[in-house]
C-alpha positions as CSV (number, residue, x, y, z in Angstrom):
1,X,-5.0,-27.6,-8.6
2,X,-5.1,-24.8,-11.2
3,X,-2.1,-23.6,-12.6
4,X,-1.7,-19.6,-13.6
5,X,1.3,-18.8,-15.8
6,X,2.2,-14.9,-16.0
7,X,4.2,-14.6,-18.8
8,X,5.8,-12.1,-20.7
9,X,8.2,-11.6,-23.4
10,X,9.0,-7.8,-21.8
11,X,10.3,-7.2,-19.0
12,X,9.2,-4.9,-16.3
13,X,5.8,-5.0,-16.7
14,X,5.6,-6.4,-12.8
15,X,4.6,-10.4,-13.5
16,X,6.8,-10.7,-9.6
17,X,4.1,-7.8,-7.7
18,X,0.9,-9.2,-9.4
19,X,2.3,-13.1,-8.6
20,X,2.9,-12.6,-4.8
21,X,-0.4,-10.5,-5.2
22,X,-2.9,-13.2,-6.6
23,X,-1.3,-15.8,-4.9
24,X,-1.6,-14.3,-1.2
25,X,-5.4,-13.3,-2.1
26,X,-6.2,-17.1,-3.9
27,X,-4.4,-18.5,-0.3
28,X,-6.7,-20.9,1.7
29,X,-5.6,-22.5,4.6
30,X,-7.0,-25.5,3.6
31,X,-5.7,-25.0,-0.1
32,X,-2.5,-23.3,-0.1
33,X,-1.2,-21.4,-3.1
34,X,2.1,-21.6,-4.3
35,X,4.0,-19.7,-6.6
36,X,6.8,-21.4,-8.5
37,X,9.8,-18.8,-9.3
38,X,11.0,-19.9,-13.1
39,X,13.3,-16.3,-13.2
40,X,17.0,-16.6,-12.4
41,X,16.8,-13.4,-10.9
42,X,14.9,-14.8,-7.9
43,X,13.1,-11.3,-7.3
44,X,10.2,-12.7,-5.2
45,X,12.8,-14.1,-2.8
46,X,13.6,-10.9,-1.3
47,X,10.0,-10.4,-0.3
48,X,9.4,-14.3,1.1
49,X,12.5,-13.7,3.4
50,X,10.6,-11.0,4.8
51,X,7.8,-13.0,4.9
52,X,6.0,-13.9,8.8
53,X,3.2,-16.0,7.2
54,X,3.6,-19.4,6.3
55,X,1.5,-19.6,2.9
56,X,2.2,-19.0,0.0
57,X,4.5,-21.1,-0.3
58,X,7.8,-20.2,-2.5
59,X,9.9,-22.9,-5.1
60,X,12.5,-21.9,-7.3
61,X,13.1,-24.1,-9.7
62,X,13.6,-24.0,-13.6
63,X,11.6,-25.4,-16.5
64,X,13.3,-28.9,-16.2
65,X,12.2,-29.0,-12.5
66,X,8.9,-27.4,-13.1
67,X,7.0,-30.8,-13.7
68,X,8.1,-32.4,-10.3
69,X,7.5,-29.1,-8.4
70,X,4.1,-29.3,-10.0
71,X,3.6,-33.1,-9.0
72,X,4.4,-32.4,-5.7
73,X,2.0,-29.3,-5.5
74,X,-0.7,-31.7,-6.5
75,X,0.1,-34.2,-3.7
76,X,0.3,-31.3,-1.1
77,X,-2.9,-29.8,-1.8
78,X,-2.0,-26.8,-3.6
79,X,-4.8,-25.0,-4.6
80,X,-3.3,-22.4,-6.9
81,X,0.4,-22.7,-8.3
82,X,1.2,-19.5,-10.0
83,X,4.3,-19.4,-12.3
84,X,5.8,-16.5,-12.4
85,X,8.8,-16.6,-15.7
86,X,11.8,-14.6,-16.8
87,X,11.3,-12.2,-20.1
88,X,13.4,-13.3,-23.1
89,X,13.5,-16.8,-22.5
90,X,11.2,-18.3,-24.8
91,X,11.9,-22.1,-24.2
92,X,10.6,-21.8,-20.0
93,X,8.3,-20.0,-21.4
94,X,6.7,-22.5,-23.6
95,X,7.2,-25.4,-20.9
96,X,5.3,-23.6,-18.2
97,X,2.3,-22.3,-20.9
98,X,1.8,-26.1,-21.3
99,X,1.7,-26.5,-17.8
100,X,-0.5,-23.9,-17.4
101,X,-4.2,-23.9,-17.5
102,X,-4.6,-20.5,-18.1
103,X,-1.7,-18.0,-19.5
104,X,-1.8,-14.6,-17.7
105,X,-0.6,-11.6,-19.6
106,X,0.5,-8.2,-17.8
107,X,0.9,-5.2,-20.2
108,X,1.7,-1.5,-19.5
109,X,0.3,0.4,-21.6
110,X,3.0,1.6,-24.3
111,X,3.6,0.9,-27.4
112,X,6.4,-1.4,-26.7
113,X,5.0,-3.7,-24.4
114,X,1.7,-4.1,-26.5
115,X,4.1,-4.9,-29.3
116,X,5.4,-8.0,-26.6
117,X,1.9,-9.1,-25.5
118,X,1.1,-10.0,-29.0
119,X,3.9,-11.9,-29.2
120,X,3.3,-13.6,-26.0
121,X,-0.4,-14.3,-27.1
122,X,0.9,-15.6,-30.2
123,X,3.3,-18.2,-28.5
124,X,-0.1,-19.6,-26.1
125,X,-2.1,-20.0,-29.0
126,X,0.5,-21.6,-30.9
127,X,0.9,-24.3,-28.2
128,X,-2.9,-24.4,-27.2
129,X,-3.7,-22.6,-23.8
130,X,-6.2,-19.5,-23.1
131,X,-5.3,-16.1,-22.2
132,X,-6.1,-13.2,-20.2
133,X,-4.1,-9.9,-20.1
134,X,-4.4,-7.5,-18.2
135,X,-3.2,-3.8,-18.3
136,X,-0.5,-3.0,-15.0
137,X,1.1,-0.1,-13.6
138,X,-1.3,2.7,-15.4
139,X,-2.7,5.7,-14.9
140,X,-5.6,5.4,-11.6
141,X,-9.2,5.2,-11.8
142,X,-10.8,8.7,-12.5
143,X,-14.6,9.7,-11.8
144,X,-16.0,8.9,-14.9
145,X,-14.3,5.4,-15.8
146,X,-11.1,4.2,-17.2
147,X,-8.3,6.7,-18.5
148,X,-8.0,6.7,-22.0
149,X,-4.5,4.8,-21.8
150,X,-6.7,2.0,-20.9
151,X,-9.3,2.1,-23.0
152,X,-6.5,2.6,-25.7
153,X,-4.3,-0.3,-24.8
154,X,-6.9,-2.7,-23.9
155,X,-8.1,-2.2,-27.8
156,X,-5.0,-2.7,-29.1
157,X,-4.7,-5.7,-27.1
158,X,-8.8,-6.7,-28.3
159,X,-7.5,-6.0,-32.1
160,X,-4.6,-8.6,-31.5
161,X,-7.8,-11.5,-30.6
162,X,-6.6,-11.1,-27.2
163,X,-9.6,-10.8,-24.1
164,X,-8.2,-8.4,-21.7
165,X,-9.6,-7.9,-17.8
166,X,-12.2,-5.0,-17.4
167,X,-10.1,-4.6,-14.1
168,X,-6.7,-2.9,-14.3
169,X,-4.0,-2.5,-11.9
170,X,-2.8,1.4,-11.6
171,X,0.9,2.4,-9.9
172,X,0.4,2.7,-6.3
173,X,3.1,3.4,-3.7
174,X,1.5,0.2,-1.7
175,X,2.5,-1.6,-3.6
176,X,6.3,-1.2,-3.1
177,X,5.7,-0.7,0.6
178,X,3.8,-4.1,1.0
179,X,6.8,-5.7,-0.8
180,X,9.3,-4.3,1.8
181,X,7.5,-5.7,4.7
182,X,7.1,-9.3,3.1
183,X,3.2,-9.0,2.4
184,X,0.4,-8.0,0.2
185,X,-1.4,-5.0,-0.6
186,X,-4.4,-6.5,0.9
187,X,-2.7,-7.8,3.9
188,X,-0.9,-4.1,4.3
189,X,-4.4,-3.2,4.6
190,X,-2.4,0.6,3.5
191,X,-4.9,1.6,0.4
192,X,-8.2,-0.1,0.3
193,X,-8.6,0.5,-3.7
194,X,-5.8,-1.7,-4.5
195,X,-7.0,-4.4,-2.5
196,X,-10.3,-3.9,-4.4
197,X,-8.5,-4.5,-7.9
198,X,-6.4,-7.4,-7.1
199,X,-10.1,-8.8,-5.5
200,X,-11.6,-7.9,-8.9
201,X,-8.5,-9.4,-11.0
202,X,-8.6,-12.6,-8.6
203,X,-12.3,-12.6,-9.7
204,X,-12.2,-12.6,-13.5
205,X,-9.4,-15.1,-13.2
206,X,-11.6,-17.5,-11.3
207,X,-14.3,-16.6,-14.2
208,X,-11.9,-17.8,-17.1
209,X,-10.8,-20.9,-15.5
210,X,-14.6,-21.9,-14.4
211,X,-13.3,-22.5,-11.0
């Protein structure tokens, strides 16, 4: 089982959409994701009680749990077990990076939440684990290549040691819509470019874990 923290210090910079996201596209029926809600706020369960398919599977626990919601993952074939965490509380945070085999990082691409991703980068490497951000909820795709938010953003984040995704997840109206009716954006089937970016995303993430 591989275990995918998405953590950040900032909050809504969408670690819930791009959890439910990777986890429905890494889903297998013969390995099952998971994802393992660590925020109080409980945000994903509004879109699992809408829910008509079995898998992912959702656990709310909190970091005290989070080691025997892990074992019990392992024994039930879990393929993927993505933690998704609550901003501002640094101590979960820290118990699920070491949990983690691989810390994801979403970032929008403003000054402020750059300023947080460093810090969050900071806090992995203090306790050991590799990273991965990737920019969320910017500008789309034009003709000729990334927007220069992106390019911008993504060298900040470079500058700070950090290796960001060539892919990048833009704001897309699908993506609310496919959180309404309890699925994916892939599964919505609404916007075929956003399925193509969480494909790519779920790609490089498979690339940095070797899997």
């Amino acid at each position: 089982m591989k275990v995918i923290a998405i953590a950040a210090e900032k909050g809504g910079v969408g670690k819930s959409t791009i959890a439910l996201n990777l986890a429905t596209h890494l889903d297998e029926p013969d390995r099952p994701s998971a994802i393992i809600d660590l925020d109080p706020q409980r945000s994903l369960r509004v879109w699992f009680d809408r829910r008509e398919a079995e898998t992912p599977i959702l656990v709310e626990t909190n970091a005290a749990g989070l080691g025997d919601v892990l074992d019990a993952a392992r024994s039930d074939g879990i393929g993927f077990a993505i933690l998704d965490l609550a901003p501002h509380d640094s101590a979960t945070m820290a118990t699920a990076m070491r949990a983690a085999d691989l810390v994801l990082i979403p970032c929008r691409p403003n000054a402020f939440d750059l300023a947080a991703a460093e810090s969050t980068a900071r806090m992995a490497e203090t306790i050991g684990k590799p990273t991965l951000a990737v920019l969320n909820q910017t500008l789309p795709k034009r003709a000729f290549g990334r927007p220069s938010q992106v390019s911008d953003a993504a060298a900040v984040m470079e500058s700070y040691g950090l290796k960001v995704c060539t892919t990048f997840i833009p704001s897309r109206v699908v993506s609310a819509n496919a959180i309404l009716t309890g699925q994916s954006v892939a599964e919505l089937g609404a916007d075929n470019s956003a399925t193509k970016e969480y494909t790519a995303l779920a790609r490089e993430i498979a690339t940095a874990l070797n899997h």
